[in-house]
Each structure stands twice: as C-alpha cells, then as structure tokens.
C-alpha positions in Angstrom: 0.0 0.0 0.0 1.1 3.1 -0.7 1.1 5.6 2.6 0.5 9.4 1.5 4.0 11.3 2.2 6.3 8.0 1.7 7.8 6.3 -1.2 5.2 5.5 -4.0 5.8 1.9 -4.8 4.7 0.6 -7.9 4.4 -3.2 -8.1 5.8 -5.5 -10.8 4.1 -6.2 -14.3 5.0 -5.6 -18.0 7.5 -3.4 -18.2 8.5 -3.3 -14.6 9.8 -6.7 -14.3 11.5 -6.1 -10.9 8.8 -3.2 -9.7 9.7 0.4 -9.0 10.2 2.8 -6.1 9.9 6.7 -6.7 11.2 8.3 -3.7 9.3 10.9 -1.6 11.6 13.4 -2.2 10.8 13.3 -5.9 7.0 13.6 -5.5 5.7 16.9 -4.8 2.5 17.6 -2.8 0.3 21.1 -3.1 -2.7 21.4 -1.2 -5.7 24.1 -2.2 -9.1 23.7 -1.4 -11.4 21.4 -3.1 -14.9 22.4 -5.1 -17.7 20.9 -5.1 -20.2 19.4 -1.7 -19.0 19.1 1.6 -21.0 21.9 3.7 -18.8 24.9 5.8 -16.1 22.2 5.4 -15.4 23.3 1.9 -14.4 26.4 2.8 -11.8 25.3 5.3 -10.0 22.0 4.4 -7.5 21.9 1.8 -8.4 18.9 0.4 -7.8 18.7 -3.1 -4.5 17.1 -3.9 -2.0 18.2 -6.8 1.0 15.2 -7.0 3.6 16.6 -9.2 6.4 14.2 -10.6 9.4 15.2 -12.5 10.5 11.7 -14.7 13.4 13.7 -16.6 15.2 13.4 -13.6 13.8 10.8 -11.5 17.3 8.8 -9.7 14.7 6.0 -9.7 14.3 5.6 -13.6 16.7 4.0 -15.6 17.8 6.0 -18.8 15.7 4.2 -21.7 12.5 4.5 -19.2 13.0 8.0 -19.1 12.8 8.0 -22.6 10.1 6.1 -23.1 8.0 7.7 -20.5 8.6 11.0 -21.9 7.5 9.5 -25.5 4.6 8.1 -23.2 3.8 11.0 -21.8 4.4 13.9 -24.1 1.1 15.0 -24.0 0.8 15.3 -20.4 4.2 16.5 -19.7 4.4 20.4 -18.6 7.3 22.1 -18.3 9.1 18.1 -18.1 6.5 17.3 -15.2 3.4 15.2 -15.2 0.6 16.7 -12.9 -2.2 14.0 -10.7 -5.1 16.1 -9.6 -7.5 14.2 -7.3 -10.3 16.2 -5.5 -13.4 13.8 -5.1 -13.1 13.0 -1.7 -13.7 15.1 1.2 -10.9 13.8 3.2 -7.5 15.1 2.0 -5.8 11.8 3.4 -8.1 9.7 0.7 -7.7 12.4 -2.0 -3.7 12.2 -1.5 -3.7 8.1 -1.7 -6.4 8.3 -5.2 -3.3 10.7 -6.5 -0.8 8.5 -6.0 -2.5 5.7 -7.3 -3.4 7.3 -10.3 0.3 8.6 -10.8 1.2 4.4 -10.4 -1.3 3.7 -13.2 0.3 6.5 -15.5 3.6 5.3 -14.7 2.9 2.1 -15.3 1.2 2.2 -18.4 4.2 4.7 -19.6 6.8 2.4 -18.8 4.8 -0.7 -20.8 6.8 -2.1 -23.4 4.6 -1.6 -26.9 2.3 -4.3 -28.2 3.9 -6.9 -30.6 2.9 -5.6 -34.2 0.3 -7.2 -36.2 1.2 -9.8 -38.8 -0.6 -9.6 -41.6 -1.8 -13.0 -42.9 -3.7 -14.0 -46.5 -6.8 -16.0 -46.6 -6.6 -19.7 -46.8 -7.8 -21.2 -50.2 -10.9 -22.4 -48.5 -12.4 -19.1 -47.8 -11.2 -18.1 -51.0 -13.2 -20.1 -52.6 -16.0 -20.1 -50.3 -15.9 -16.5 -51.0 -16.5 -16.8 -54.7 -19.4 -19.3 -54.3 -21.1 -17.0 -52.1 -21.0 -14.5 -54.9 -22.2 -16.6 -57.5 -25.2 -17.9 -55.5 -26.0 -14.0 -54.4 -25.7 -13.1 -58.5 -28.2 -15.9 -59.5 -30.6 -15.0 -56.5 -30.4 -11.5 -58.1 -30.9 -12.3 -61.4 -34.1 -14.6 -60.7 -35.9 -11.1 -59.9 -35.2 -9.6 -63.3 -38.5 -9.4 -65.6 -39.4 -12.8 -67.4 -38.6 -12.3 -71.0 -40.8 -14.1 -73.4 -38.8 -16.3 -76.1 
C-alpha cells in the first residue's frame, strides 16, 4: 500500500519486471481547497491534492524509461513534469492516496513495453473459394428477380 507522504511503490508487471520505487523526495505535494459538496467544510480544508512528478530526472528511472516515459507522456508533460489532480473526496488523506494511485497507473502504463505488431496474414484457399461461391449464389438470387422475357 502506498502511505500518503512516503515512497510511492509501484508493483511489478509488464514493463517493470522487478517493480519500482519513486522516492518521496521526488513527488511533490500542493494542497488548495477542493470544489464541489461538503457543507462549511469546503471552505476550510485543503483537500484537493495536486501530485507533481518530474521523470526527466527521477534517480529511480533507468535511462531508456525515461525515454520512453517521456514519448509516453508527451502529452501530459508540462514544463518536463506530469501533474495528478484528485479532489473527489472530502478527506485530503483519501484524496492524497487516489493521487498517488493514479500517478502508479500513469507510470505504469508509460513504462509498458509496446504491443507486438500485427502480422498480416492471407486468406486460406478455402475461404477463397468459399468467398467466390457465395458470390455466384448472391448473383443468381439477383438475377431470378429480373423481368421474365418471353422467347
């Protein structure tokens, strides 16, 4: 599990074949206050949670996953940082742990190797042919509804 204010640890999978551990020091925390319902208590609780990670120069990342998050991430990169906004709970403490597990998702799926590329294959001879007879039963059907021509 991954405690608000510690390390974010993100478990093994494709990609991350040995898992991966940001540091705290890397992850940045603001606090502002959240919109939305929640009474007076809106008005007083900075509960919405900004999680701001740099990967450019994360210690953590190894030099090709820096690359390949940054292709990853290019369009959510600002300024070489990647920005988790979470805000729908009322309690910052939940609203900090929904931002760091949304950060994990991003980093996993950044760090994901690409899918293995399509080979194109030809039809078989069978449905080749069963293509064709298909054709020629759908062009006599048709021509069955033509007008009768005397002879």
């Amino acid at each position: 599990m991954n405690e608000p204010g510690g390390d974010l640890v993100i478990a093994p999978g494709p990609g991350l074949r040995h898992g991966l551990v940001i540091p705290a020091i890397e992850l940045v925390e603001r606090f502002s206050r959240s919109s939305g319902p929640g009474g007076q208590g809106v008005n007083t609780t900075d509960s919405r949670v900004e999680l701001v990670f740099e990967p450019g120069t994360s210690v953590a990342l190894a030099p090709a996953q820096r690359d390949r998050l940054a292709a990853a991430l290019a369009h959510r990169l600002v300024g070489g940082r990647v920005t988790v906004v979470a805000s729908e709970f009322r309690s910052q403490l939940r609203n900090r742990a929904a931002a760091r597990e949304r950060l994990a998702v991003l980093l996993r799926e950044g760090l994901a190797p690409p899918p293995v590329a399509r080979r194109p294959t030809k039809p078989t001879r069978g449905s080749k042919e069963r293509r064709i007879e298909g054709k020629k039963r759908r062009a006599q059907v048709k021509s069955g509804r033509g007008r009768i021509r005397p002879e």
